[in-house]
C-alpha positions in Angstrom: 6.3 17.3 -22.9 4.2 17.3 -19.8 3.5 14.6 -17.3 1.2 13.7 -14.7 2.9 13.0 -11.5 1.7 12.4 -8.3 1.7 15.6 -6.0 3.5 15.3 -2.2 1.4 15.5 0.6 3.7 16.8 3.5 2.8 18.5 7.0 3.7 22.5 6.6 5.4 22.6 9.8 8.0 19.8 8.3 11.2 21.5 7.5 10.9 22.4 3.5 12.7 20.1 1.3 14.3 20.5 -1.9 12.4 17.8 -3.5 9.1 19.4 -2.8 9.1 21.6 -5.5 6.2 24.1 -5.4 4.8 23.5 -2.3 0.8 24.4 -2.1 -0.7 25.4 1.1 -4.2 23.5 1.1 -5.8 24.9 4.4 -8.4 27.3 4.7 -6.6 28.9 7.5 -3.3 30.0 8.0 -0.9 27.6 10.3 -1.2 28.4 13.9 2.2 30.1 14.9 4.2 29.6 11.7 5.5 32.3 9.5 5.5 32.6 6.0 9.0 32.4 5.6 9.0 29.3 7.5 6.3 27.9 5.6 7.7 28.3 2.2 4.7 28.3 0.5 4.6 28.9 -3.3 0.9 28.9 -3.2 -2.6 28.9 -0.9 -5.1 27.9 -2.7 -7.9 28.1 -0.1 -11.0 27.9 -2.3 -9.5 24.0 -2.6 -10.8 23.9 1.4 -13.7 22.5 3.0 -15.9 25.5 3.6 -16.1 26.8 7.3 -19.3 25.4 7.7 -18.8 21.9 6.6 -15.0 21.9 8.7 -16.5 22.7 11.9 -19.0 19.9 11.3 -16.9 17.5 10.6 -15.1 18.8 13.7 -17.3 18.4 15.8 -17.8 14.5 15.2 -14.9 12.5 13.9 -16.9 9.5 13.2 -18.7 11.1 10.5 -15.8 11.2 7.9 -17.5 9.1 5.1 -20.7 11.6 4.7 -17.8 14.4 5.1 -15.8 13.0 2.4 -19.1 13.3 0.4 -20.1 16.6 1.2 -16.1 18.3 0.3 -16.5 16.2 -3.1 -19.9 18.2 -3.7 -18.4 21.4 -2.7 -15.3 20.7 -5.0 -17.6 20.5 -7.6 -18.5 24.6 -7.0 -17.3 27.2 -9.9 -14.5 28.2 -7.2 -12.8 24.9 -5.5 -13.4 24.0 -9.7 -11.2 26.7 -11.2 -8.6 26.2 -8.3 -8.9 22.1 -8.9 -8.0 23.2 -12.7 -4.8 25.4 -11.1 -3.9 22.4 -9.6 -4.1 20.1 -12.2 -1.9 22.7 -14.3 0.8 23.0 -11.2 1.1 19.4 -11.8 1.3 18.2 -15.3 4.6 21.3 -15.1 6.0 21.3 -11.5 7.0 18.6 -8.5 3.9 19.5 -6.3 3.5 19.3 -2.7 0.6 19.7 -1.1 1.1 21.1 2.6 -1.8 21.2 5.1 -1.4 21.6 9.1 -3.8 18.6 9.5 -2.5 16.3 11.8 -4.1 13.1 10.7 -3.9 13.4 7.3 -5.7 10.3 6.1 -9.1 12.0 8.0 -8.8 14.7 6.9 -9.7 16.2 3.4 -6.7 15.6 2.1 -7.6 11.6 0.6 -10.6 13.8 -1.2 -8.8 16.2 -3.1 -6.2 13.7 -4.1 -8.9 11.5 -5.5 -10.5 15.0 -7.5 -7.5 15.8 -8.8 -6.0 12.2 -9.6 -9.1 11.3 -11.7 -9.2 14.0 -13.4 -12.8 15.5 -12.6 -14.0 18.2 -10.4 -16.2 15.6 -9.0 
């Protein structure tokens, strides 16, 4: 029988932890100066990321993370960030799932968005 459970939402340079169970790698690009081994990552899905474009805009202006929220859910909703939503949904109906991400504030980042896409069920 499956089950829905709530993924983990850790920081990748956090030492790994038994109870994460596959451990995703949500970032479009690779932590700065950790290895792979270090990162324990099971997975990267990176067509789950805010496109370059849209990351560096947001970048560039914290205090524009409504309308950024907005334009990731669009994006999500793209034949790529939909298939890997789908892989995501599948990791977790089967597997304890964390989702890793360098982002230091997670709240602002993309991270509250892509919970939201994948906890309702929709690719936005």
């Amino acid at each position: 029988m499956t089950t829905h459970r709530t993924p983990r939402v850790r920081r990748v340079y956090d030492p790994p932890e038994k109870a994460d169970g596959v451990r995703v790698l949500v970032d479009r690009l690779w932590p700065r100066g950790l290895s792979k081994e270090h990162a324990a990552v099971d997975e990267w899905l990176k067509d789950l990321t805010p496109s370059t474009e849209l990351r560096r805009w947001y970048h560039e202006d914290r205090t524009r993370f409504e309308e950024f929220q907005e334009r990731y859910e669009a994006e999500l909703a793209g034949p790529e960030p939909s298939r890997a939503l789908d892989r995501l949904r599948d990791l977790v109906k089967e597997h304890t799932l964390t989702l890793v991400t360098a982002a230091k504030d997670v709240d602002h980042s993309h991270l509250p968005t892509l919970l939201s896409a994948l906890q309702g069920g929709r690719s936005c």
